[in-house]
C-alpha positions in Angstrom: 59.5 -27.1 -2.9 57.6 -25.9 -5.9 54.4 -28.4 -5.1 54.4 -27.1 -1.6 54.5 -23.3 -2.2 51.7 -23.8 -4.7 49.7 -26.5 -2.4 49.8 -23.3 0.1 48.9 -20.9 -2.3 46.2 -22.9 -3.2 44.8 -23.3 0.4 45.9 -19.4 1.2 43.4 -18.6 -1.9 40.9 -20.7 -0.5 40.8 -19.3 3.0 40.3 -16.4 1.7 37.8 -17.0 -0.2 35.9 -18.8 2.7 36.1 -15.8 4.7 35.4 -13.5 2.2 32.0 -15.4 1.7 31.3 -15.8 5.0 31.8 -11.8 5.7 29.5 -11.3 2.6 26.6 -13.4 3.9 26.4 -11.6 7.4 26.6 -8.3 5.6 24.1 -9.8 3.5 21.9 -10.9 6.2 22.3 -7.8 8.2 21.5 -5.8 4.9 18.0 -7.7 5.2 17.3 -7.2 8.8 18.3 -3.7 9.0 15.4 -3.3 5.6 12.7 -5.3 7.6 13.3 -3.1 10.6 12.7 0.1 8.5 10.1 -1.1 6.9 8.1 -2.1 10.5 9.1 1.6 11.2 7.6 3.0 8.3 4.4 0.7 8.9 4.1 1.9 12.5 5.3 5.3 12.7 3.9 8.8 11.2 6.7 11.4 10.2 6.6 14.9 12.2 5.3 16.9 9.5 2.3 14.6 8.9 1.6 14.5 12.7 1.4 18.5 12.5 -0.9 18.3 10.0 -3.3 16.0 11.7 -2.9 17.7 14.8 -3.9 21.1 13.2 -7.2 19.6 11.3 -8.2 18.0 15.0 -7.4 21.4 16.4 -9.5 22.9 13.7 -12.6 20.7 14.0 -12.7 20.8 17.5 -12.5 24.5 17.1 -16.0 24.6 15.1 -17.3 21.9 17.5 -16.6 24.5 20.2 -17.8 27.1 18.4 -21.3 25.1 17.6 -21.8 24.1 21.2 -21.2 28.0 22.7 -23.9 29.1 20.2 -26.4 26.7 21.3 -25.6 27.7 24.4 -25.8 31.6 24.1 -29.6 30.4 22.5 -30.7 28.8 25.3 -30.3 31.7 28.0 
């Protein structure tokens, strides 16, 4: 009776510990994917505040550009 109970505690241990491993690779795994996707997102993608700031220098150049072009063509009149 003895042998069997620890044969089974043995093999109870051991399933565990299959399972266990198993659940840590995928977590593992997905713990890698999920980093690779943000960093394709961080590659591709510009943040809000930075795309307000290049919007407001375009704004501002083309601001100056439209200024230039309306005094050229106040000259030529």
């Amino acid at each position: 009776m003895l042998e069997a109970a620890v044969g089974l505690a043995l093999a109870t241990i051991s399933g565990v510990a299959a399972i266990t491993n198993r659940v840590y690779n995928r977590c593992h795994e997905l713990d890698r994917r999920i980093d690779k996707i943000e960093l394709r997102i961080a590659e591709q993608y510009v943040s809000k505040s930075d795309l307000s700031e290049i919007v407001d220098r375009m704004e501002t150049h083309m601001i100056r550009i439209e200024n230039k072009l309306d005094k050229i063509a106040i000259t030529r009149r």
